[in-house]
C-alpha positions as CSV (number, residue, x, y, z in Angstrom):
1,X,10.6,8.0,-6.2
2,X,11.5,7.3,-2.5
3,X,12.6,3.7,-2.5
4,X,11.7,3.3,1.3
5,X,8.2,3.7,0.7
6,X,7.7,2.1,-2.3
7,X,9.6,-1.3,-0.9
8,X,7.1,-1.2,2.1
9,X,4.3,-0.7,0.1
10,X,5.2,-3.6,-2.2
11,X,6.1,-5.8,0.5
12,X,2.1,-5.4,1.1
13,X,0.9,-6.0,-2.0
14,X,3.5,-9.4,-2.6
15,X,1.9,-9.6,1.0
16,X,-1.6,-9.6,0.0
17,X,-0.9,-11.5,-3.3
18,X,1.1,-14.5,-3.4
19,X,0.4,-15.0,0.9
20,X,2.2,-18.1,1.9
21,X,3.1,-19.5,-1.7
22,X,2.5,-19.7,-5.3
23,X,1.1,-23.0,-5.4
24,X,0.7,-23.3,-9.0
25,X,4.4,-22.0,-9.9
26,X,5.9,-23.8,-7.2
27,X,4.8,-26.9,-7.7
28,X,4.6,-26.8,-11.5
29,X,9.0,-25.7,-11.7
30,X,11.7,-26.4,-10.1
31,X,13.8,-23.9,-8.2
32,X,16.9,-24.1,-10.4
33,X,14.5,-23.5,-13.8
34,X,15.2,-20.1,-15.4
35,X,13.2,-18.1,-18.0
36,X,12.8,-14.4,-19.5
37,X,10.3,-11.7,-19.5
38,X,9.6,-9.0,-21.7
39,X,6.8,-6.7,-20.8
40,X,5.4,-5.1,-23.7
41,X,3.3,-2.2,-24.4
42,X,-0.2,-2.8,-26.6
43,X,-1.6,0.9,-26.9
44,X,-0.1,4.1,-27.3
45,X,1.0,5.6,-24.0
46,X,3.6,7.3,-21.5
47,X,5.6,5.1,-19.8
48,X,5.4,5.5,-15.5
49,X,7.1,2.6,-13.3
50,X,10.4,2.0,-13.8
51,X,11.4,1.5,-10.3
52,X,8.7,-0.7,-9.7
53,X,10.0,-3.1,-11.8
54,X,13.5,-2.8,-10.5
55,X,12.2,-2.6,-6.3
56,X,9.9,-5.4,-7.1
57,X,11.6,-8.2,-8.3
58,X,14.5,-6.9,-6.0
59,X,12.4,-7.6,-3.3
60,X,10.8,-11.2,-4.2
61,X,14.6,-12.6,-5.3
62,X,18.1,-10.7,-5.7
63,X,18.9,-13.3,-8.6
64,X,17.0,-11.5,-10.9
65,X,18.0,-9.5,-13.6
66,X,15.5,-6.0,-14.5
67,X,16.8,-3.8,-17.5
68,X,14.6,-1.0,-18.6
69,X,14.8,-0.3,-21.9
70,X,12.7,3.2,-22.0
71,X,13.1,6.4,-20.4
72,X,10.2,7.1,-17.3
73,X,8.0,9.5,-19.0
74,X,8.6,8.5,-22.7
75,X,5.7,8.1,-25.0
76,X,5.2,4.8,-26.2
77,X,3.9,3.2,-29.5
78,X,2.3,-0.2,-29.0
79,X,4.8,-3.1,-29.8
80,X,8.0,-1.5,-28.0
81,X,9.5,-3.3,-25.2
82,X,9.6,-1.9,-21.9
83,X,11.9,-3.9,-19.9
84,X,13.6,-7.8,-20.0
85,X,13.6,-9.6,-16.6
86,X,15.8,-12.5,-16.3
87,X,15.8,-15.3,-13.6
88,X,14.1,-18.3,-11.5
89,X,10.6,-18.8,-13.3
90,X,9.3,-18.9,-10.0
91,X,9.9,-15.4,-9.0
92,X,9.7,-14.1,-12.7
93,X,6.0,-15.3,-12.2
94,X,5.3,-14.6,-8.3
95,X,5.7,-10.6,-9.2
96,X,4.1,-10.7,-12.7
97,X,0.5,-9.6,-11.8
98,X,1.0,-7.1,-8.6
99,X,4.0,-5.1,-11.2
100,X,1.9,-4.8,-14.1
101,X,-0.8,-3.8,-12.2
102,X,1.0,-1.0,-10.7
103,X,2.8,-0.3,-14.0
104,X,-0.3,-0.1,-16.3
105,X,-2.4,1.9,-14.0
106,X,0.6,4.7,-13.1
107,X,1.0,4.5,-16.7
108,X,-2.4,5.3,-17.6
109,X,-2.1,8.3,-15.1
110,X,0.6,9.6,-16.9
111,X,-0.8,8.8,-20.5
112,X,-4.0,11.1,-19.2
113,X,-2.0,13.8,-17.3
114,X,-0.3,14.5,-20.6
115,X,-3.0,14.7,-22.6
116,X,-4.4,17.4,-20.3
117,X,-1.1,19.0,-20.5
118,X,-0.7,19.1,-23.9
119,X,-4.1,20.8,-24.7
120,X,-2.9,23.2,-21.9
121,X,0.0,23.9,-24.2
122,X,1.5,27.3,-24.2
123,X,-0.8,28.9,-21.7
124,X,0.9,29.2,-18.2
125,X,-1.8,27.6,-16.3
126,X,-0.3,24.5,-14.6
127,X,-2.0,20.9,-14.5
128,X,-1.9,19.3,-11.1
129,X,-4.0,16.3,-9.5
130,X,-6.7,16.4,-6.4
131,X,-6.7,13.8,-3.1
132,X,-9.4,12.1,-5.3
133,X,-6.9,8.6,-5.4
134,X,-7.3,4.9,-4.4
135,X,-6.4,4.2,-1.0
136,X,-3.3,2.7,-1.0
137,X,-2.0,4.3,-4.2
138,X,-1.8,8.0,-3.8
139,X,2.2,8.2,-3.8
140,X,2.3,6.1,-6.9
141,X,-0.6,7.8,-8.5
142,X,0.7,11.2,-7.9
143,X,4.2,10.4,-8.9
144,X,2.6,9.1,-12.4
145,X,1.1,12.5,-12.5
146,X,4.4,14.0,-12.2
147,X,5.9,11.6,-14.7
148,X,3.0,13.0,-17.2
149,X,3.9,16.2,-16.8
150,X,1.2,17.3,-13.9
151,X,1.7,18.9,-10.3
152,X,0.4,17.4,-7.5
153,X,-1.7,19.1,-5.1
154,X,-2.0,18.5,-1.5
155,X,-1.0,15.1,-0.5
156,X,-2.5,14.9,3.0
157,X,-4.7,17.0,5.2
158,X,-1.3,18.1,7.0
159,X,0.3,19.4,3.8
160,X,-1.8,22.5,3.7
161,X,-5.3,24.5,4.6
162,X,-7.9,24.4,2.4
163,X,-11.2,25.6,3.5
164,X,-14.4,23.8,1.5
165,X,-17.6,24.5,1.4
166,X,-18.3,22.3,4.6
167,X,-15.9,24.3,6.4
168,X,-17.2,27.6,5.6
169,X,-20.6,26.2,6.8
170,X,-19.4,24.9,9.8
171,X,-17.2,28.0,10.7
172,X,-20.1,30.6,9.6
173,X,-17.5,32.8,7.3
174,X,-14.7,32.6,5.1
175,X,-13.3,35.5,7.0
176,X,-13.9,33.5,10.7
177,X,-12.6,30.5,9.3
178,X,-9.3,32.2,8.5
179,X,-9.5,34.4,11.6
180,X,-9.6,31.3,13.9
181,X,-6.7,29.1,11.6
182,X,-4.3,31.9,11.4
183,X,-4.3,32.4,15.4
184,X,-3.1,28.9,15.0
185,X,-0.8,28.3,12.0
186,X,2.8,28.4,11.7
187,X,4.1,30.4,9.2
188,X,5.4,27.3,6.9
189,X,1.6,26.1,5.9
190,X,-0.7,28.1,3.2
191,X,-4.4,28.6,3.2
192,X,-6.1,28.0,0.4
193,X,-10.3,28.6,-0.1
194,X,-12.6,27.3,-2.2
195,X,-15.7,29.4,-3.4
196,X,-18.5,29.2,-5.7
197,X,-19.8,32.9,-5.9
198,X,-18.3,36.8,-6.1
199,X,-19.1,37.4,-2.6
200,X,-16.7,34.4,-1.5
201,X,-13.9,35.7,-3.8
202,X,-14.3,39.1,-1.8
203,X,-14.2,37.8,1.4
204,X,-11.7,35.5,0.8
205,X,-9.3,38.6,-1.3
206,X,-10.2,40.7,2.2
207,X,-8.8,37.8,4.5
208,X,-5.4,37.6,2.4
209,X,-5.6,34.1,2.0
210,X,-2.8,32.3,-0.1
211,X,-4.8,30.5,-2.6
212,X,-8.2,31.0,-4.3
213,X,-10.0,28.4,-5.6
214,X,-12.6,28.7,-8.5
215,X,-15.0,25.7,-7.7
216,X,-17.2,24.9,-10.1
217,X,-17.9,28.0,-12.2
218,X,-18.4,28.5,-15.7
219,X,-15.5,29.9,-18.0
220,X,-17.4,32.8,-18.1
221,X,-17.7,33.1,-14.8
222,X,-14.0,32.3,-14.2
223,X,-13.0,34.9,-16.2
224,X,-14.7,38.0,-14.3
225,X,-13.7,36.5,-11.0
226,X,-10.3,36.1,-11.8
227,X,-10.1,39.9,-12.2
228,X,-10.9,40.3,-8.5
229,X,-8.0,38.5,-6.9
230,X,-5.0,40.2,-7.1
231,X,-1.4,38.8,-8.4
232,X,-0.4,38.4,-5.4
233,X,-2.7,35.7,-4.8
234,X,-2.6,32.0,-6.8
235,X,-6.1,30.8,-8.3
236,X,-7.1,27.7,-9.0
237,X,-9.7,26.2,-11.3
238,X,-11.5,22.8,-10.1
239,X,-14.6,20.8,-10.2
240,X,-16.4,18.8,-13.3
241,X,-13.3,19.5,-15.8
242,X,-11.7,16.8,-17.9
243,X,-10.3,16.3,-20.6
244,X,-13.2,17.1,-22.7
245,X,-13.6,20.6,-21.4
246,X,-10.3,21.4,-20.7
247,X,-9.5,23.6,-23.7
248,X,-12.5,26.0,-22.1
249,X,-10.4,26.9,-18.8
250,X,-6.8,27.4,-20.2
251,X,-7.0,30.7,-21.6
252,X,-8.8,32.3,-18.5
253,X,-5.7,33.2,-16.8
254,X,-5.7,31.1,-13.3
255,X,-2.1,29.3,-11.8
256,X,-3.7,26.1,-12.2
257,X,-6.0,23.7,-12.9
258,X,-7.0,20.4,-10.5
259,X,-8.6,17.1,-12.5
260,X,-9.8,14.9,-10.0
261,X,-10.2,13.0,-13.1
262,X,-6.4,12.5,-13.4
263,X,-6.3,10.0,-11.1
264,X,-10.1,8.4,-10.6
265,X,-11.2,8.0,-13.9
266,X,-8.0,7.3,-16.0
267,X,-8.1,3.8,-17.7
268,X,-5.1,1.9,-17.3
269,X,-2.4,1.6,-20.0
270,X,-2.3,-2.1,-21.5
271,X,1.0,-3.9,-20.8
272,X,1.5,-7.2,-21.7
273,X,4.5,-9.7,-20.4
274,X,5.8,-12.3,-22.8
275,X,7.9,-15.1,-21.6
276,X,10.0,-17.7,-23.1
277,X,11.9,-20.8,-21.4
278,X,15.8,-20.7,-20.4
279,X,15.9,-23.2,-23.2
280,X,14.9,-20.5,-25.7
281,X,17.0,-17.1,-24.5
């Protein structure tokens, strides 16, 4: 993780959470009143956040004490403790909701993303995510996808071309759309196509493009396509696949496979966090 932009996106979210104060914490203990807090897991799971916990309490007080007890990425039975944070109640409290918020739903990211690569398994066909993310949370959701196991796909329109269906409307042609790019792009940036029908695959084979996509086409499908695009080119398998169907795409010899699904549809993994009173520790 890049610590610089995690810390400035958690300074938003403290922003946008505790605003001026915690009213209810700081008026119900006093500054000098230390505690402890375990966060715990409740379901089976893999484990995305660590530096969250660390960056975030960082941020809201120095005094506070993080140790991680699990590995990022480790696969957790419910019960086992995450991490132990030790300090002033008051900032124990202040970051409790926006951490575990972040930490349960990267961790439910990852939890998903392994599943998918696990029924993947020995095939070479690599999982990776799509741009489908919540505003706001695509570095942290792709990271978790990373800590699951997954690729990540683009991250921004600037990363790469890739011409959709709109584009190919718009432009007239697969083969005019890449025409008019290429007389534009530097040599650092791939193009990638998405098509729903042999005569796209063509066109887009003939135009040497980097990447071809397989948008939303059955296995069958899939597999006769994927004989017209040369090695030299990567495929790619997207649209309407999960976790349900995934076992159907593995074996049909494309370089990867997108799941919007990774990231917009994965439930968040349940955390819990358990405190007891500096009297107690």
């Amino acid at each position: 993780m890049n610590p610089f932009i995690y810390r400035k996106s958690l300074e938003s979210f403290f922003m946008e959470d505790i605003g001026e104060r915690d009213v209810t914490s700081d008026l119900l203990f006093p500054a000098y009143a230390n505690g402890e807090m375990t966060l715990v897991t409740k379901q089976d799971g893999v484990f995305c956040g660590s530096d969250i916990i660390q960056l975030g309490y960082e941020l809201l007080d120095a005094s506070v004490e993080v140790t991680v007890h699990v590995p990022e990425g480790a696969h957790l039975a419910p019960g086992v403790q995450i991490a132990t944070i030790q300090g002033p109640v008051r900032s124990l409290l202040k970051g409790e909701r926006v951490i575990l918020n972040l930490i349960q739903r990267m961790s439910g990211i990852a939890t998903v993303t392994r599943k998918a690569v696990e029924i993947v398994g020995d095939y070479p066909t690599r999982i990776c995510d799509t741009r489908k993310t919540t505003p706001g949370l695509r570095t942290f959701e792709k990271y978790a996808v990373r800590a699951g196991g997954g690729y990540n796909h683009r991250f921004r329109l600037d990363d790469a071309v890739m011409l959709k269906d709109n584009h190919i409307a718009f432009a007239g042609s697969i083969a005019a759309a890449v025409e008019t790019i290429r007389a534009e792009l530097g040599h650092m940036i791939k193009i990638e196509v998405e098509t729903e029908s042999e005569e796209q695959v063509k066109e887009a084979v003939a135009a040497e493009v980097d990447c071809i996509m397989f948008d939303n086409r059955s296995p069958e499908e899939i597999r006769h396509l994927r004989t017209l695009v040369p090695s030299t080119i990567t495929t790619e398998i997207s649209g309407g696949i999960h976790l349900d169907n995934l076992a159907a795409y593995r074996d049909l010899g494309a370089d990867y496979i997108s799941l919007g699904s990774l990231t917009h549809s994965a439930p968040s993994l349940d955390i819990s966090a358990n405190v007891k009173p500096e009297e107690e520790n």
